[in-house]
C-alpha positions in Angstrom: 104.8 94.7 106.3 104.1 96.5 102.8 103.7 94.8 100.0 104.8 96.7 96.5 104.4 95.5 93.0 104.9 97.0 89.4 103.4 96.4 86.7 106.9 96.0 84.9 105.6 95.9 81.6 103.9 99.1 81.4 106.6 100.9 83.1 108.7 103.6 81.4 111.6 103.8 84.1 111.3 107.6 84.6 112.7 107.2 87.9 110.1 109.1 89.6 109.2 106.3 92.3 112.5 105.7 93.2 113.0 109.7 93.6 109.8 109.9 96.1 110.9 106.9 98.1 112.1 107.8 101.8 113.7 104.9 102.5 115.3 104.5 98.8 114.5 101.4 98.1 113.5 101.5 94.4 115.6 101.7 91.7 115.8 101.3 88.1 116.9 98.1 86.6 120.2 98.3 85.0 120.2 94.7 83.7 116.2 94.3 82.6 114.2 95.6 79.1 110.5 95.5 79.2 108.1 94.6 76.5 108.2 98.7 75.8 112.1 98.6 75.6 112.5 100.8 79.1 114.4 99.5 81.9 111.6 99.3 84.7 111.8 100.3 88.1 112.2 97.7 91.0 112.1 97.3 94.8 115.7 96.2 96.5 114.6 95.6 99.9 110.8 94.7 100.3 111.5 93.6 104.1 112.3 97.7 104.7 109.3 98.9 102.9 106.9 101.2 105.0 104.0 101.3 103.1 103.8 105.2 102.4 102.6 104.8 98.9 104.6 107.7 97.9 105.8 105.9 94.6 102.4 105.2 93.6 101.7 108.5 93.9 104.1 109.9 92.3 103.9 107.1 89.2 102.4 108.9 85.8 101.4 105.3 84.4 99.5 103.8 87.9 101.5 101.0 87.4 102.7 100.4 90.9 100.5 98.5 94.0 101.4 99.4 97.2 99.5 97.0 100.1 99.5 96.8 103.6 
């Protein structure tokens, strides 16, 4: 199983991750503000993840871990 973490405080919520997922399993927080005022992404279903790394990829600010 995948393990994915962000760096929430660094990130800007662009959405991009979540957009790249296959599985769609990020999202942007609706109820959390970071120390940079953005709402950051988060992962909904770790169990599910399949370790592509395509959200770290796609991330402009690196702030997303993806391990296997």
């Amino acid at each position: 199983m995948a393990k994915v973490t962000f760096q929430t405080d660094q990130c800007k919520g662009c959405g991009l991750c979540a957009d790249a997922c296959p599985k769609k399993l990020i999202e942007i927080a609706e109820n959390k503000i970071n120390a940079k005022g953005h709402s950051p992404a988060q992962m909904t279903n770790q169990e599910e993840c399949i370790g592509c790394a395509f959200c770290a990829t796609m991330c402009p600010d690196c702030v997303i871990k993806v391990e296997k």
